[in-house]
PyMOL Python script that loads the backbone (N, CA, C, O; Angstrom):
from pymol import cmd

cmd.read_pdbstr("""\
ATOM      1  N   UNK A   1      -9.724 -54.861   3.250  1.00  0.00           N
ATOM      2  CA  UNK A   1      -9.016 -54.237   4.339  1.00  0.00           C
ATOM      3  C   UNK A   1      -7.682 -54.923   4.552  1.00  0.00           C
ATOM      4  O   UNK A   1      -6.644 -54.272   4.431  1.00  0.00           O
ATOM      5  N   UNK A   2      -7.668 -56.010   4.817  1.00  0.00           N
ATOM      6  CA  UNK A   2      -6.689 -56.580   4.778  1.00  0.00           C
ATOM      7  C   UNK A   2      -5.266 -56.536   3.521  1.00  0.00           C
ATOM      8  O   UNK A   2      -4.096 -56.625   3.893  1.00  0.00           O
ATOM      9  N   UNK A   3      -5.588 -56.415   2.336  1.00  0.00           N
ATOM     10  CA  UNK A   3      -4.806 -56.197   1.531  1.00  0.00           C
ATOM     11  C   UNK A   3      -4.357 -54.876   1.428  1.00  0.00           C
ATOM     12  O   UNK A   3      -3.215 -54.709   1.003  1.00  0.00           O
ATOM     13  N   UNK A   4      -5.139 -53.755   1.783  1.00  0.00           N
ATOM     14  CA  UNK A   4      -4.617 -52.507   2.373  1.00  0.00           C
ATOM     15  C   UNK A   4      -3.828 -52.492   3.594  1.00  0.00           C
ATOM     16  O   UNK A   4      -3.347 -51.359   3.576  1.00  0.00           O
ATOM     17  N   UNK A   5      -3.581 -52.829   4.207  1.00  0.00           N
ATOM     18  CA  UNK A   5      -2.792 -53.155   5.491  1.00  0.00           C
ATOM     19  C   UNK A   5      -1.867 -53.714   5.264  1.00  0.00           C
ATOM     20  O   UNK A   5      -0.873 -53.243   5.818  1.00  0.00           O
ATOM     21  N   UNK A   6      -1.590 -55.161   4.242  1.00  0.00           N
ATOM     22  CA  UNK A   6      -0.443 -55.648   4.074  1.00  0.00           C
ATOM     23  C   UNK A   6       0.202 -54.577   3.101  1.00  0.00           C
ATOM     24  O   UNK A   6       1.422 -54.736   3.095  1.00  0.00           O
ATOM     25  N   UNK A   7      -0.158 -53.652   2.364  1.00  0.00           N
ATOM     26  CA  UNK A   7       0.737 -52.754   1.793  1.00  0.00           C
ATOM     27  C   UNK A   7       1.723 -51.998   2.861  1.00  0.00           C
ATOM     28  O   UNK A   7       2.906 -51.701   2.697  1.00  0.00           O
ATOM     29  N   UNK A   8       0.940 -51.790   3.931  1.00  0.00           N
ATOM     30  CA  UNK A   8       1.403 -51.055   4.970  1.00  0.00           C
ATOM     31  C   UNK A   8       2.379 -49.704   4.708  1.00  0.00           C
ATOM     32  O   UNK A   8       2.145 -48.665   5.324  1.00  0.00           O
ATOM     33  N   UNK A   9       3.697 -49.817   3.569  1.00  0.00           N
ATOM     34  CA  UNK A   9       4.071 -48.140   3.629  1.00  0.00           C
ATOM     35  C   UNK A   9       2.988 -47.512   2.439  1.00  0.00           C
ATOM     36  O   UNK A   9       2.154 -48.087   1.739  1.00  0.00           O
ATOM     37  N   UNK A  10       3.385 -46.090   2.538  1.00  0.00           N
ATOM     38  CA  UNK A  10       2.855 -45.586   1.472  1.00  0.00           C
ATOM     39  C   UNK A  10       3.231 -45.850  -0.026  1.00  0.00           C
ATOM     40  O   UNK A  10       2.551 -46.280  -0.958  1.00  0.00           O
ATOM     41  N   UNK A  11       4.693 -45.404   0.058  1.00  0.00           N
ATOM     42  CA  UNK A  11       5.807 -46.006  -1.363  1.00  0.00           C
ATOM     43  C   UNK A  11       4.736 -47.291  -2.109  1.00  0.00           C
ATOM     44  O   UNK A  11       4.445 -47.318  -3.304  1.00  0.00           O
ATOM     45  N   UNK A  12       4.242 -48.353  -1.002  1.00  0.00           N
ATOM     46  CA  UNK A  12       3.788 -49.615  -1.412  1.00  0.00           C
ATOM     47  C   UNK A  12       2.571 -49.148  -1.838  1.00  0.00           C
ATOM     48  O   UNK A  12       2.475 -49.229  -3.063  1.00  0.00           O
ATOM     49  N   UNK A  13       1.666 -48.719  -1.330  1.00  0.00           N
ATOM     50  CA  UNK A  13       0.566 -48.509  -1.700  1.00  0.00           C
ATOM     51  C   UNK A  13       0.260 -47.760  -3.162  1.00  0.00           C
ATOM     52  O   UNK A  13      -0.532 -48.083  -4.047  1.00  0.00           O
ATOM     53  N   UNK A  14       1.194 -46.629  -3.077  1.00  0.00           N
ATOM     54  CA  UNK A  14       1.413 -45.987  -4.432  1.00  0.00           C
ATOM     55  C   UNK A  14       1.506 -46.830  -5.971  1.00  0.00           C
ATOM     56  O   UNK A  14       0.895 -46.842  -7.040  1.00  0.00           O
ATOM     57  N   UNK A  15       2.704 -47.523  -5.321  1.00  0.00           N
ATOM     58  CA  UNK A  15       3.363 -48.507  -6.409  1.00  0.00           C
ATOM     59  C   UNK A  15       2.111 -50.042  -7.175  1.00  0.00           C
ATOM     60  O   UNK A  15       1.996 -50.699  -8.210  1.00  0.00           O
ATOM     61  N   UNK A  16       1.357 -49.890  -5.624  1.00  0.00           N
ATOM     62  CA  UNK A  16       0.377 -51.087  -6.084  1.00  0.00           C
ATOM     63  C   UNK A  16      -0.425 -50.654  -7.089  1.00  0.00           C
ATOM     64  O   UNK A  16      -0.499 -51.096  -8.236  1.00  0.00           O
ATOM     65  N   UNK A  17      -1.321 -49.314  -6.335  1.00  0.00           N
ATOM     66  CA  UNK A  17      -2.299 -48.612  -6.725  1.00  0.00           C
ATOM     67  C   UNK A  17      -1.835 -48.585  -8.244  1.00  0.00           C
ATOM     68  O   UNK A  17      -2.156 -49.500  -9.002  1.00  0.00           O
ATOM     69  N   UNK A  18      -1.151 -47.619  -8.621  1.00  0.00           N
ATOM     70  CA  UNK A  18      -0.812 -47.555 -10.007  1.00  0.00           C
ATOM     71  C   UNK A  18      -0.837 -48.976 -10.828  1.00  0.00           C
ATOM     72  O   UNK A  18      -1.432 -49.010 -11.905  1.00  0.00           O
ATOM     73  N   UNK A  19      -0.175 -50.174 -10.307  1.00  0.00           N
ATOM     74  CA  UNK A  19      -0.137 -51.367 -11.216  1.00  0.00           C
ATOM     75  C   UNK A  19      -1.739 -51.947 -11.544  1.00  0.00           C
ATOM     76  O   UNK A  19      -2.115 -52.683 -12.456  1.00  0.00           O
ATOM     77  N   UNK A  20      -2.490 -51.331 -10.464  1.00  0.00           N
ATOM     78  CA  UNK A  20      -3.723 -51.773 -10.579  1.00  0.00           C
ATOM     79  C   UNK A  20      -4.678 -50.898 -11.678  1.00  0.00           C
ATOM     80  O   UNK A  20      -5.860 -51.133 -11.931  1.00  0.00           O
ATOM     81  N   UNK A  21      -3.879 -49.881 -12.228  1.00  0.00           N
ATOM     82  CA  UNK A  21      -4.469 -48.942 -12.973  1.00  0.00           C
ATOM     83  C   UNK A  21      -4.881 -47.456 -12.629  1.00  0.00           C
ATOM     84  O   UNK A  21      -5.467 -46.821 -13.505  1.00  0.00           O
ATOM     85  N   UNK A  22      -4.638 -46.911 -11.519  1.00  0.00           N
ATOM     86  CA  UNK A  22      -5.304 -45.595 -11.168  1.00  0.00           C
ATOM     87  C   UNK A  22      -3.990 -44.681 -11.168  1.00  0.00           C
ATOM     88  O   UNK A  22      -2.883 -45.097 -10.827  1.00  0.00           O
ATOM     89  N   UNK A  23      -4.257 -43.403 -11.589  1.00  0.00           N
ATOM     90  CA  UNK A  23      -3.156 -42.606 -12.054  1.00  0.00           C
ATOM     91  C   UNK A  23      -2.383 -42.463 -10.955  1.00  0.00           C
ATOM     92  O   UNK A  23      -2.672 -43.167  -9.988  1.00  0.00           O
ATOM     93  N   UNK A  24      -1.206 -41.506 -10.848  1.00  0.00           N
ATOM     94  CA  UNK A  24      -0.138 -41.112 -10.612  1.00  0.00           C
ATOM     95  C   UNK A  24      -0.407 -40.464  -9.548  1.00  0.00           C
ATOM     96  O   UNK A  24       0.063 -40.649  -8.426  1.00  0.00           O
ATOM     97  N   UNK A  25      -1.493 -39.366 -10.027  1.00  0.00           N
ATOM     98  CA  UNK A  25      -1.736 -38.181  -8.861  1.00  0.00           C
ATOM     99  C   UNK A  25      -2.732 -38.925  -7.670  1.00  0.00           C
ATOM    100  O   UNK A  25      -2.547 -39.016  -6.456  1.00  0.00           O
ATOM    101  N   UNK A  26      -3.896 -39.432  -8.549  1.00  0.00           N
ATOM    102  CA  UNK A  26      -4.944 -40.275  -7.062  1.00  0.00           C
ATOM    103  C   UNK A  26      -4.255 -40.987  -6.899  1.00  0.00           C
ATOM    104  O   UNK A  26      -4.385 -41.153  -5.686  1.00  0.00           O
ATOM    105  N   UNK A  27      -3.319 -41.806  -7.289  1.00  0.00           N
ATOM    106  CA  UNK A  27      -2.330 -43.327  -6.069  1.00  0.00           C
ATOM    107  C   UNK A  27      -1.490 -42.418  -5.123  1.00  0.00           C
ATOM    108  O   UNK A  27      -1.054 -43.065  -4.171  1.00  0.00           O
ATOM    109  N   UNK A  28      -1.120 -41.033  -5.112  1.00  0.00           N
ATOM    110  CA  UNK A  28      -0.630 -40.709  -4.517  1.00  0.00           C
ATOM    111  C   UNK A  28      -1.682 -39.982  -3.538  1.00  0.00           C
ATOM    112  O   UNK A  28      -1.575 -39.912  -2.313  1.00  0.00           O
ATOM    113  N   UNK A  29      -2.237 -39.701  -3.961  1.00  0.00           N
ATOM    114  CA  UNK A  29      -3.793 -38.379  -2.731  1.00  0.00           C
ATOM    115  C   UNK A  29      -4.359 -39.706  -1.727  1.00  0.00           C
ATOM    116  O   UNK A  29      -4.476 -39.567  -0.510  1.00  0.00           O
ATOM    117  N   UNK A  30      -4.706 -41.084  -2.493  1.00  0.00           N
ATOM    118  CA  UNK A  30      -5.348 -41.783  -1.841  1.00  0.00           C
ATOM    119  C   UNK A  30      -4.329 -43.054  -0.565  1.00  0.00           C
ATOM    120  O   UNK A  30      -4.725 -43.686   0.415  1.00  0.00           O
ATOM    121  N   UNK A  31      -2.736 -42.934  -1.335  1.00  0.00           N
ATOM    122  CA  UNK A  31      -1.796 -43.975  -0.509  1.00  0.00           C
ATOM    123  C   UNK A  31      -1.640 -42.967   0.668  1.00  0.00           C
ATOM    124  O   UNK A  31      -1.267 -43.530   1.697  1.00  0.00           O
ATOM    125  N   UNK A  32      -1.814 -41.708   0.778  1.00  0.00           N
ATOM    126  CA  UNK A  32      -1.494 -40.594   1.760  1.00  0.00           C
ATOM    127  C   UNK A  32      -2.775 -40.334   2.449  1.00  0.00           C
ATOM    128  O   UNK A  32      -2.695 -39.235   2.996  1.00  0.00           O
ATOM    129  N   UNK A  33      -3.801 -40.833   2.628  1.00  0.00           N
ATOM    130  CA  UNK A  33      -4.403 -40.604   3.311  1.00  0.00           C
ATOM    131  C   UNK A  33      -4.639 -41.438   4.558  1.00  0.00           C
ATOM    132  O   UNK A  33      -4.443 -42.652   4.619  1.00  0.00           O
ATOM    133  N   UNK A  34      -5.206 -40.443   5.836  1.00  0.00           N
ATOM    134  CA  UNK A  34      -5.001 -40.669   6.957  1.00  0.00           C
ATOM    135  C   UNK A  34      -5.767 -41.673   8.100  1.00  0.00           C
ATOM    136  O   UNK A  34      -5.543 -42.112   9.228  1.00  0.00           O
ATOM    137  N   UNK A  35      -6.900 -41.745   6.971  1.00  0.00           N
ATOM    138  CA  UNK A  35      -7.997 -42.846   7.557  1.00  0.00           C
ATOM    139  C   UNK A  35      -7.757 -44.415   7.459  1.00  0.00           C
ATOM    140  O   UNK A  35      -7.166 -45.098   6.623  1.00  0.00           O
ATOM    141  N   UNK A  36      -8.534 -44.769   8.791  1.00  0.00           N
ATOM    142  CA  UNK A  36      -8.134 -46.596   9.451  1.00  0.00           C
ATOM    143  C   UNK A  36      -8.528 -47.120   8.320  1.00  0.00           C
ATOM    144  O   UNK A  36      -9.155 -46.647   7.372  1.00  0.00           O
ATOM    145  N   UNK A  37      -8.017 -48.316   8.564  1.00  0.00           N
ATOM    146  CA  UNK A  37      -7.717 -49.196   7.676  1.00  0.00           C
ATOM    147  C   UNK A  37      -9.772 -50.001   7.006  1.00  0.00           C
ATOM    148  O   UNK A  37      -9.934 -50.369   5.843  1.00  0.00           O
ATOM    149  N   UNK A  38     -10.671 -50.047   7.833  1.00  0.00           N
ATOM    150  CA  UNK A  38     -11.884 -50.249   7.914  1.00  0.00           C
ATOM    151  C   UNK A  38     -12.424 -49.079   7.346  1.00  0.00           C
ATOM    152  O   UNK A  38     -13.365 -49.427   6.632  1.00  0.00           O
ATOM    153  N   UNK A  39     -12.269 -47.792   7.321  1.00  0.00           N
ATOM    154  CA  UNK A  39     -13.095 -46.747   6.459  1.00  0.00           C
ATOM    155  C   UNK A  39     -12.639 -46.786   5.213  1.00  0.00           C
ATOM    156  O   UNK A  39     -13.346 -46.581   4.227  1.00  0.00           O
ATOM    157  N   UNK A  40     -11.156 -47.113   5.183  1.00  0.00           N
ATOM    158  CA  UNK A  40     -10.986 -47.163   3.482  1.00  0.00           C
ATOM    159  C   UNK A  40     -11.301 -48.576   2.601  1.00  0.00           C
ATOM    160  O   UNK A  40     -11.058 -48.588   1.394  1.00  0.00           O
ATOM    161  N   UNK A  41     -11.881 -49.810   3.309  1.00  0.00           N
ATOM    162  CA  UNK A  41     -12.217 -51.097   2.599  1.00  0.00           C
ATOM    163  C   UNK A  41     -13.158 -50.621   2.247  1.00  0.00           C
ATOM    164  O   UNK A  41     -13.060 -50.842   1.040  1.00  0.00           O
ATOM    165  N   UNK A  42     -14.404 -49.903   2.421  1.00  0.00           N
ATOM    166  CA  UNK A  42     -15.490 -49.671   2.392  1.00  0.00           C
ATOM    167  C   UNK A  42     -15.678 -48.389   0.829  1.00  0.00           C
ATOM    168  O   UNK A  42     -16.623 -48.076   0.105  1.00  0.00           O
ATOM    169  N   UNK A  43     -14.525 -48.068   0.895  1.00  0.00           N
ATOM    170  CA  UNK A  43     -14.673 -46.677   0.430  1.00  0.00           C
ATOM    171  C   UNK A  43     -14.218 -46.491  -1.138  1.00  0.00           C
ATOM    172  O   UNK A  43     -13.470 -47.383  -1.540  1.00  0.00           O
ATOM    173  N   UNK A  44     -14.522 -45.573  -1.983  1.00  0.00           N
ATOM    174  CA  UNK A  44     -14.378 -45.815  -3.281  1.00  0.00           C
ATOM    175  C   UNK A  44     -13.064 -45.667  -4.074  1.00  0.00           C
ATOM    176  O   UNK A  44     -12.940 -45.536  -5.292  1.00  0.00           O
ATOM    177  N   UNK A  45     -11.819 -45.729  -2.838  1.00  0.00           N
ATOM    178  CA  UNK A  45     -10.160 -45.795  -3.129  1.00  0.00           C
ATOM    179  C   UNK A  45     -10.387 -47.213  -3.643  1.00  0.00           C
ATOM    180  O   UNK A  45     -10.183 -47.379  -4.845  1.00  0.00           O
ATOM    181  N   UNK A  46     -10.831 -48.407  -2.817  1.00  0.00           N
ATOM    182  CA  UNK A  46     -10.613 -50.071  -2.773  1.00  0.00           C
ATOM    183  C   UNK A  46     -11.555 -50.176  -4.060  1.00  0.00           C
ATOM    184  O   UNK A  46     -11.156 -50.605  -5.143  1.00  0.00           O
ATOM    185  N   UNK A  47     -12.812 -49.744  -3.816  1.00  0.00           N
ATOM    186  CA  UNK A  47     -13.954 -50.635  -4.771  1.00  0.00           C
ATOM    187  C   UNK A  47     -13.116 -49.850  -6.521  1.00  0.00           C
ATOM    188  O   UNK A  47     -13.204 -50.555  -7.527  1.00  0.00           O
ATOM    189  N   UNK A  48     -12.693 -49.027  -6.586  1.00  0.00           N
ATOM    190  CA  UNK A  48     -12.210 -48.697  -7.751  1.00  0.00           C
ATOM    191  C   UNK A  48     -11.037 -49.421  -8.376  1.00  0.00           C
ATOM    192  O   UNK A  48     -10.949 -49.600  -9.591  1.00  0.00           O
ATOM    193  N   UNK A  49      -9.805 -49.980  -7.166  1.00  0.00           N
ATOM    194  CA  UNK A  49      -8.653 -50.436  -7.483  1.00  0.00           C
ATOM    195  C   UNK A  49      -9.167 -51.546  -7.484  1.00  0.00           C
ATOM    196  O   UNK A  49      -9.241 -52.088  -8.586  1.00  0.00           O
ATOM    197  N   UNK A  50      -9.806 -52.433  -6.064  1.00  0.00           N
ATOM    198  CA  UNK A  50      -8.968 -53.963  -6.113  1.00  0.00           C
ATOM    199  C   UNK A  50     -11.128 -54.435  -6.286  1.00  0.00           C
ATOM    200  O   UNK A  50     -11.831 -54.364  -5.278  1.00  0.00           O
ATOM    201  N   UNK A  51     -11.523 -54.705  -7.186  1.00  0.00           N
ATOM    202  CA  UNK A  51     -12.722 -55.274  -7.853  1.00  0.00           C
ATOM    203  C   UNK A  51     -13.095 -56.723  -7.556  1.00  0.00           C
ATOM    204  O   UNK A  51     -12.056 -57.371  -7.425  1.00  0.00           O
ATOM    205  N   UNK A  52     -13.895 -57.279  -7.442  1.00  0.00           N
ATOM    206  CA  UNK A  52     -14.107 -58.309  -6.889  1.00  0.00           C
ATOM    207  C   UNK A  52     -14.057 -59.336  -8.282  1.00  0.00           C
ATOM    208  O   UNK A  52     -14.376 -60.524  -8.302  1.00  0.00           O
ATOM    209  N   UNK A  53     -13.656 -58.671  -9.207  1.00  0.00           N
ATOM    210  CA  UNK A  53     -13.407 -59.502 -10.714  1.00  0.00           C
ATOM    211  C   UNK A  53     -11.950 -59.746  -9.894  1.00  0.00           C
ATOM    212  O   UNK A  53     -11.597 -60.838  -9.447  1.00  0.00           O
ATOM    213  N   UNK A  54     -11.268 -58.628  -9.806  1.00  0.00           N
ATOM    214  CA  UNK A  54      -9.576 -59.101  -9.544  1.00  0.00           C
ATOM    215  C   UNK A  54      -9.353 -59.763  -8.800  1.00  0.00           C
ATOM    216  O   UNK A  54      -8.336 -60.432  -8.985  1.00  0.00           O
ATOM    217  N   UNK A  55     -10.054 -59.973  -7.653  1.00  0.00           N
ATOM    218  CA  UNK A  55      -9.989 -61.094  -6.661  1.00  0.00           C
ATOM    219  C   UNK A  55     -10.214 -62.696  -6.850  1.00  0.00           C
ATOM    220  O   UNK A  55      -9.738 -63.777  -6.504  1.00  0.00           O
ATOM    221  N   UNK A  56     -11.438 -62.024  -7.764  1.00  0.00           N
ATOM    222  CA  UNK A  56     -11.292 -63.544  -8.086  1.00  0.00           C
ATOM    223  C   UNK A  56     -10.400 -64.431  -9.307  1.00  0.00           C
ATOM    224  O   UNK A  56     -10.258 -65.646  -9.177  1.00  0.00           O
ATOM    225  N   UNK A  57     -10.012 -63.935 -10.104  1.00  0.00           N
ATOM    226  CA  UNK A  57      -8.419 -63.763 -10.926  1.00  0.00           C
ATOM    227  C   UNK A  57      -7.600 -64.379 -10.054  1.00  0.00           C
ATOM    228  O   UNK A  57      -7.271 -65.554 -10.210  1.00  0.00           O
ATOM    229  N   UNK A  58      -7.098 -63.471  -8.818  1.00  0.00           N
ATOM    230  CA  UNK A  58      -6.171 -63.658  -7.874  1.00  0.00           C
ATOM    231  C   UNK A  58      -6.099 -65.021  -7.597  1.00  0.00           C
ATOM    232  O   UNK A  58      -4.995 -65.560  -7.521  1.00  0.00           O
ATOM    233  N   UNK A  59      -7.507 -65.880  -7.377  1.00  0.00           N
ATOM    234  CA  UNK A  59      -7.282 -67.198  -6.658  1.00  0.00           C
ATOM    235  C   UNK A  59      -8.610 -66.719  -5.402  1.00  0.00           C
ATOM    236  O   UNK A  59      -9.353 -67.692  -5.271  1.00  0.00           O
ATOM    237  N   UNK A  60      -8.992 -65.727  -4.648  1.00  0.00           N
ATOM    238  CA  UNK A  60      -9.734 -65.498  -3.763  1.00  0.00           C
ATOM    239  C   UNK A  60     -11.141 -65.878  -3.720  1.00  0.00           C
ATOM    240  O   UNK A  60     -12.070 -65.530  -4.449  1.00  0.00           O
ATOM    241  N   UNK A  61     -11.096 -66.981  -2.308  1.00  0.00           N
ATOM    242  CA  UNK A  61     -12.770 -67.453  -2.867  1.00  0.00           C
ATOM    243  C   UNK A  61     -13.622 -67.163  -2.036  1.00  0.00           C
ATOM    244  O   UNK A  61     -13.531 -67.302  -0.816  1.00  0.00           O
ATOM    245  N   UNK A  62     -14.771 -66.615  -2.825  1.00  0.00           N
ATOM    246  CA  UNK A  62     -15.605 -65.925  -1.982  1.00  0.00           C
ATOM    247  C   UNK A  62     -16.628 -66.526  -1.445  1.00  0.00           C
ATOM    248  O   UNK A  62     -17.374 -67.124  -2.220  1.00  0.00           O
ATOM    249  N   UNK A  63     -17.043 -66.537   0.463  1.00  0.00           N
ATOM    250  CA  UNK A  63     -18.152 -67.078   0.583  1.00  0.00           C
ATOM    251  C   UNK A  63     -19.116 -67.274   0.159  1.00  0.00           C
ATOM    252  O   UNK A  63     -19.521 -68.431   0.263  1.00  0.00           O
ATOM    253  N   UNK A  64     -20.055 -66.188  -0.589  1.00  0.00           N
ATOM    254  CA  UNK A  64     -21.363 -66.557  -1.286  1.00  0.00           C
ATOM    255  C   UNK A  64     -21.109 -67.682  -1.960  1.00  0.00           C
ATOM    256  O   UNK A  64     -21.841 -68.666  -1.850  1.00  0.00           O
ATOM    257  N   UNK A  65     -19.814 -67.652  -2.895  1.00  0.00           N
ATOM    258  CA  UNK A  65     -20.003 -68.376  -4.246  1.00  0.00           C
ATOM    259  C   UNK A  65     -19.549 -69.701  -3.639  1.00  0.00           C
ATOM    260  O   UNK A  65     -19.901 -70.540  -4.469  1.00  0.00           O
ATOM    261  N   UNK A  66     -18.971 -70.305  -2.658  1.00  0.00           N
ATOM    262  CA  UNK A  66     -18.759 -71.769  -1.520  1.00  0.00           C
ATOM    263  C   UNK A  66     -19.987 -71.775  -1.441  1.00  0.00           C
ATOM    264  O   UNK A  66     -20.438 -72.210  -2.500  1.00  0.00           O
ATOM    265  N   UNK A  67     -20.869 -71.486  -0.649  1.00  0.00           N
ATOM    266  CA  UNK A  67     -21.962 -71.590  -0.042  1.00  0.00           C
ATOM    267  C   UNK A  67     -22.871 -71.860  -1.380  1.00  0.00           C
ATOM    268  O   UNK A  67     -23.090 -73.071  -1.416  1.00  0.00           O
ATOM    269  N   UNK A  68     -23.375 -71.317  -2.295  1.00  0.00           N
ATOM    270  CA  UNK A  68     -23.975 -71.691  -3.463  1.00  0.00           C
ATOM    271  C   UNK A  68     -23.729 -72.978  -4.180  1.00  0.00           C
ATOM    272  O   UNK A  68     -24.710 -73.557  -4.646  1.00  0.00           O
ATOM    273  N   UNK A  69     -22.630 -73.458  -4.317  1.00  0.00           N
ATOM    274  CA  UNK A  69     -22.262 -74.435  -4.598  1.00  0.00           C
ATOM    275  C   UNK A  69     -22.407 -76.019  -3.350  1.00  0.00           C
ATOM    276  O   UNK A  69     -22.816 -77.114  -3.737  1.00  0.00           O
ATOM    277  N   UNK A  70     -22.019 -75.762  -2.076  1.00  0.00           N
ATOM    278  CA  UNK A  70     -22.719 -76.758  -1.164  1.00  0.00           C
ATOM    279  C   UNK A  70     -24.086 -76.843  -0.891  1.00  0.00           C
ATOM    280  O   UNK A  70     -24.585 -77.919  -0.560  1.00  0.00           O
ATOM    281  N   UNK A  71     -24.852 -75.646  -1.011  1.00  0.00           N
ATOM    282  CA  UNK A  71     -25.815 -75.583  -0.300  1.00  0.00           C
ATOM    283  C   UNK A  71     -26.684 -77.298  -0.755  1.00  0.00           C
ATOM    284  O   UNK A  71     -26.165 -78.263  -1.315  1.00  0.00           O
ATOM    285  N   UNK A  72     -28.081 -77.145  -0.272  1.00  0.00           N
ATOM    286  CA  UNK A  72     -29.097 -78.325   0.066  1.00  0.00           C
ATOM    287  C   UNK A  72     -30.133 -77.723  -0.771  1.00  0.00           C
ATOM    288  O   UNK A  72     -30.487 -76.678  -0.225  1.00  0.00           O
ATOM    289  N   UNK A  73     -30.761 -77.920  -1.837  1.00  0.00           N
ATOM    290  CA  UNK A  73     -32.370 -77.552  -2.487  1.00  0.00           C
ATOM    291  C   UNK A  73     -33.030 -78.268  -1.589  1.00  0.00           C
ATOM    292  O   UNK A  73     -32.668 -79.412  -1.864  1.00  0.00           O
ATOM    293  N   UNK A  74     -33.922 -78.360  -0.498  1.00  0.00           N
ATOM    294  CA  UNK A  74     -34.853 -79.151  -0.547  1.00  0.00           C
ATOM    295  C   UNK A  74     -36.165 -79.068  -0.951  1.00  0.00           C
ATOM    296  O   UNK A  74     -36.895 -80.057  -0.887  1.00  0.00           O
TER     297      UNK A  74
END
""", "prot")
cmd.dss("prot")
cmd.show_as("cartoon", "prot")
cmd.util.cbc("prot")
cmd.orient("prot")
């Protein structure tokens, strides 16, 4: 959600979408659409573009995988 939001215009969203791989016509149907910012994290615009492989590429660290690594066996 958050990385959808910092795109904030459409132009941006378009321009991302595409670098991330999704065509021409859906970066444009999906940067134009009208729904909050929380229905589209959820929704299969994000899980298709930004993958939790790419995130973690990015540098992004994900709680489970902190928590697995501190945790306690007892």
């Amino acid at each position: 959600m958050v990385i959808w939001k910092q795109w904030k215009r459409i132009k941006t969203k378009i321009a991302n979408l595409i670098k991330l791989g999704v065509k021409k016509q859906m970066a444009y149907e999906w940067a134009n659409t009208r729904k909050g910012y929380w229905h589209i994290a959820g929704s299969f615009i994000l899980d298709t573009a930004i993958t939790t492989e790419r995130l973690r590429l990015a540098g992004y660290v994900f709680f489970s995988d902190f928590y697995s690594k501190v945790k306690v066996v007892s």
